[in-house]
HTML snippet that shows the backbone in 3Dmol.js (N, CA, C, O; Angstrom):
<script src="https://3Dmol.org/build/3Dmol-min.js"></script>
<div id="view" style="width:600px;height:400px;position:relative"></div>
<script>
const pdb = `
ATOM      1  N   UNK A   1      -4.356  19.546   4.113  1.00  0.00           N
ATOM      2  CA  UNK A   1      -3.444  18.531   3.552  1.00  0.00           C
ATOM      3  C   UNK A   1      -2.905  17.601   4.635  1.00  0.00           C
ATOM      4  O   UNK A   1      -2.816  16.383   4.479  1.00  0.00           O
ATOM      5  N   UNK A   2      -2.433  18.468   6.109  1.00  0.00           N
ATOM      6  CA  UNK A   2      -1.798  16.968   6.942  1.00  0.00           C
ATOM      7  C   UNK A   2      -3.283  16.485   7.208  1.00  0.00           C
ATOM      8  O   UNK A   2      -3.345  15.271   7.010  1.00  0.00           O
ATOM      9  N   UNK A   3      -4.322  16.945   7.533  1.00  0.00           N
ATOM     10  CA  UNK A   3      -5.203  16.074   8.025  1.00  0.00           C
ATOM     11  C   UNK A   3      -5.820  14.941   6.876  1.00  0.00           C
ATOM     12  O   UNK A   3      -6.337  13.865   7.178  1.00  0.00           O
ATOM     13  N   UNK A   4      -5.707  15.250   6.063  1.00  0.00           N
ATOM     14  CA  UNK A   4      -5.883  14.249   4.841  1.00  0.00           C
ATOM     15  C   UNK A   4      -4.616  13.010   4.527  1.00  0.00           C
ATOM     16  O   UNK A   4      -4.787  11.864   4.112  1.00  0.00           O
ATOM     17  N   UNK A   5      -3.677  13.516   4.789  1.00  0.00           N
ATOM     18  CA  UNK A   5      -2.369  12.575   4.997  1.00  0.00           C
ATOM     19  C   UNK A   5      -2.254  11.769   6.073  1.00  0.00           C
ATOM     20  O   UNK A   5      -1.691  10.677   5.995  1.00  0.00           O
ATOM     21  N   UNK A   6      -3.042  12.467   7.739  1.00  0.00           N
ATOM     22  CA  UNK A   6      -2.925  11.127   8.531  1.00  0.00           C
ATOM     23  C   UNK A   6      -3.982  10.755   8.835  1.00  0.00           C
ATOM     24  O   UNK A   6      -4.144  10.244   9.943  1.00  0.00           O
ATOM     25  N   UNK A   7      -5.526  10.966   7.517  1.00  0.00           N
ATOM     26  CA  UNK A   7      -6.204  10.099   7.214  1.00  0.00           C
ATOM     27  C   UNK A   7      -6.149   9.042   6.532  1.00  0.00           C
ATOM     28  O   UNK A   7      -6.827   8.021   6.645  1.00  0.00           O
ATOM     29  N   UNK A   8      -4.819   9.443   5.367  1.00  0.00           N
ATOM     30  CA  UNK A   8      -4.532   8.013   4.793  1.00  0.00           C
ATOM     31  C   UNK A   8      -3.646   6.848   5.896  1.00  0.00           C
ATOM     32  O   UNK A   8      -3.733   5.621   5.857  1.00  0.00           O
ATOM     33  N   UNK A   9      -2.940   7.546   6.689  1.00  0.00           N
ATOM     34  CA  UNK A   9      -1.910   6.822   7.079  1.00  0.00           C
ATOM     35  C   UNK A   9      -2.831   6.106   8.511  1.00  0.00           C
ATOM     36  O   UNK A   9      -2.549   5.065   9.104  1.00  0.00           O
ATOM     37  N   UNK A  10      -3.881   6.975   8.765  1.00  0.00           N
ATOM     38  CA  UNK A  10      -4.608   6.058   9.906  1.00  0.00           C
ATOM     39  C   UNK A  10      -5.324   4.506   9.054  1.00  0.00           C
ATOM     40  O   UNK A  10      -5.481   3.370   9.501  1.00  0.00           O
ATOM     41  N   UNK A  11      -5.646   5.126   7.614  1.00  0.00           N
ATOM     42  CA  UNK A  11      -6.197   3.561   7.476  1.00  0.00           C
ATOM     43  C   UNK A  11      -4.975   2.535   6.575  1.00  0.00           C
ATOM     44  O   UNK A  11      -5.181   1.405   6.131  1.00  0.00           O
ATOM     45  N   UNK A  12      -3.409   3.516   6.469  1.00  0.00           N
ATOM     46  CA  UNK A  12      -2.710   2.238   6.106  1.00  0.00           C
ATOM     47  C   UNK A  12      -2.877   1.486   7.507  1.00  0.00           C
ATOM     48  O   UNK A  12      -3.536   0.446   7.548  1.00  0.00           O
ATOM     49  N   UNK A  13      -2.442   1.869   8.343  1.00  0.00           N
ATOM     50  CA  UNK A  13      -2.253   1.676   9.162  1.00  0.00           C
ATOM     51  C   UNK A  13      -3.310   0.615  10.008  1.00  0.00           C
ATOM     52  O   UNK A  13      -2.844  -0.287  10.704  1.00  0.00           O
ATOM     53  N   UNK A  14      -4.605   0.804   9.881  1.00  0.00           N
ATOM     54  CA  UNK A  14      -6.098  -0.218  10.359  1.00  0.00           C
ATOM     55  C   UNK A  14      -5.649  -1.327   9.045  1.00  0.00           C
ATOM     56  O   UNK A  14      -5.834  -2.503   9.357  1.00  0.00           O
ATOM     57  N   UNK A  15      -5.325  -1.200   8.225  1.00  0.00           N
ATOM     58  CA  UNK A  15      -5.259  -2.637   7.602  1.00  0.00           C
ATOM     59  C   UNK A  15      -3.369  -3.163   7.995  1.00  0.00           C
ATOM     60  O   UNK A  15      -2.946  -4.306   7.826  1.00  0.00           O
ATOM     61  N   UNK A  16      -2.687  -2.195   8.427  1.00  0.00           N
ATOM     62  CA  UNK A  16      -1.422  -3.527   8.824  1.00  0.00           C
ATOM     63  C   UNK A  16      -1.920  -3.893  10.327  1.00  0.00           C
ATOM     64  O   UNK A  16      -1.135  -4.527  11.032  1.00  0.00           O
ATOM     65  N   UNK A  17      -3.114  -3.546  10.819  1.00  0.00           N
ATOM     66  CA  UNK A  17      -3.366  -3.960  12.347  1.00  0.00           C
ATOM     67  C   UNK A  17      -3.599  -3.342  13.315  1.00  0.00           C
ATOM     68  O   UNK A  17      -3.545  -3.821  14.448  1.00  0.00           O
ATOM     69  N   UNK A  18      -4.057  -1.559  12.910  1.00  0.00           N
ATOM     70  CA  UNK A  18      -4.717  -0.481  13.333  1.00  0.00           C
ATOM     71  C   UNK A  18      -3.731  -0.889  14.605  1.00  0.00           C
ATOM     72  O   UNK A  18      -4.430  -1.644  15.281  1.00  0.00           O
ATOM     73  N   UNK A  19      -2.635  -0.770  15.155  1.00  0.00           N
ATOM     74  CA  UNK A  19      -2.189  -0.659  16.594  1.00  0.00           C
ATOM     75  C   UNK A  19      -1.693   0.455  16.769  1.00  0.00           C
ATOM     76  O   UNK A  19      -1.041   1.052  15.912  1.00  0.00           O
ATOM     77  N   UNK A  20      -2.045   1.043  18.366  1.00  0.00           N
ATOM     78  CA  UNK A  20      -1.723   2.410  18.705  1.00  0.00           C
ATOM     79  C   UNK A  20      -0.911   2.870  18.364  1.00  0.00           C
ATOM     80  O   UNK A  20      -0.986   4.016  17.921  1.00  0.00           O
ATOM     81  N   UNK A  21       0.448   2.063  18.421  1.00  0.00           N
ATOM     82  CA  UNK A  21       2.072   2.594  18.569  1.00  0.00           C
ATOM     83  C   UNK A  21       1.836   3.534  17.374  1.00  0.00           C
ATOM     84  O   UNK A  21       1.736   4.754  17.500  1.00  0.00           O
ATOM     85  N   UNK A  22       1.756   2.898  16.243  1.00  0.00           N
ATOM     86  CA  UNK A  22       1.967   3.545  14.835  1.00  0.00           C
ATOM     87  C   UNK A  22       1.005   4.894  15.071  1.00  0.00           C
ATOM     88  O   UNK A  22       1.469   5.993  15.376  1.00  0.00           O
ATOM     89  N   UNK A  23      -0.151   4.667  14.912  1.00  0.00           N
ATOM     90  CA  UNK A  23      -1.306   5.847  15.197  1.00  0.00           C
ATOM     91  C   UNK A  23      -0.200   7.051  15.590  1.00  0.00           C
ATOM     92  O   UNK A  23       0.088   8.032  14.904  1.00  0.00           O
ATOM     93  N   UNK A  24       0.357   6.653  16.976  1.00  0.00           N
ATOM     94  CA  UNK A  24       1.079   7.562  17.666  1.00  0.00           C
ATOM     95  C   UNK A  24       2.149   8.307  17.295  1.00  0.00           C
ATOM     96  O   UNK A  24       2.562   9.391  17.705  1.00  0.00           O
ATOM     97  N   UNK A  25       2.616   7.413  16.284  1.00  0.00           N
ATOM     98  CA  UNK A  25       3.850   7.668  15.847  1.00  0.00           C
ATOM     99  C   UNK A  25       3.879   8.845  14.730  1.00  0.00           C
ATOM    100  O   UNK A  25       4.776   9.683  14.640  1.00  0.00           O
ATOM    101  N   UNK A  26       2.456   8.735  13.689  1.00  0.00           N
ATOM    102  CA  UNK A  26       1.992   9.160  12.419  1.00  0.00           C
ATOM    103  C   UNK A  26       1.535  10.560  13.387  1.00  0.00           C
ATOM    104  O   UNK A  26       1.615  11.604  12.739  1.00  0.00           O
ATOM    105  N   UNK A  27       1.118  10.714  14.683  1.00  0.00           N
ATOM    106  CA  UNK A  27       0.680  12.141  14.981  1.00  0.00           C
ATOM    107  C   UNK A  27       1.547  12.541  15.080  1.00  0.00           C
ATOM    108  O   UNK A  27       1.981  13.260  14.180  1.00  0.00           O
ATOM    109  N   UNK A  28       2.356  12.272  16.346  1.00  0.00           N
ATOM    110  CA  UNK A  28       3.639  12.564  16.895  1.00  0.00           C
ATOM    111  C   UNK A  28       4.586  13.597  15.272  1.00  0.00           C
ATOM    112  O   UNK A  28       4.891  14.782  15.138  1.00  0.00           O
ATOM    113  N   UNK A  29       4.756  12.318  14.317  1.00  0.00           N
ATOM    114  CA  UNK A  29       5.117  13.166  13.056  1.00  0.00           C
ATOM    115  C   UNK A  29       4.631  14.020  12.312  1.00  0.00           C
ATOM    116  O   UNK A  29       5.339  14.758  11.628  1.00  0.00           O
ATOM    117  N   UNK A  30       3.591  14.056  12.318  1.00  0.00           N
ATOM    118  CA  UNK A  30       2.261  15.513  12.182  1.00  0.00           C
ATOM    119  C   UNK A  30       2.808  16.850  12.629  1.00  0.00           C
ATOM    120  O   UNK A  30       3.079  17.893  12.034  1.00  0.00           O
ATOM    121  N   UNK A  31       2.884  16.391  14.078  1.00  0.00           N
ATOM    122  CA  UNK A  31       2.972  18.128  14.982  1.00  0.00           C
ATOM    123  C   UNK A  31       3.794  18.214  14.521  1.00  0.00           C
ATOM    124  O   UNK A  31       4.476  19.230  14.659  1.00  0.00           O
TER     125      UNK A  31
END
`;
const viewer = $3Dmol.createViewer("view");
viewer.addModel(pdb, "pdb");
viewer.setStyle({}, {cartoon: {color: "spectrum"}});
viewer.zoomTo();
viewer.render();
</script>
């Protein structure tokens, strides 16, 4: 389930402009 959740949130994320920060932010909130 999280890996499916920050699969969605990696591609909200590629369409507001795929930039690292967020990426980072969405793992960071994972662990």
């Amino acid at each position: 389930y999280p890996i499916a959740r920050m699969y969605r949130d990696s591609r909200i994320s590629r369409i507001f402009g795929g930039s690292n920060e967020i990426m980072k932010m969405v793992i960071a909130r994972s662990i």
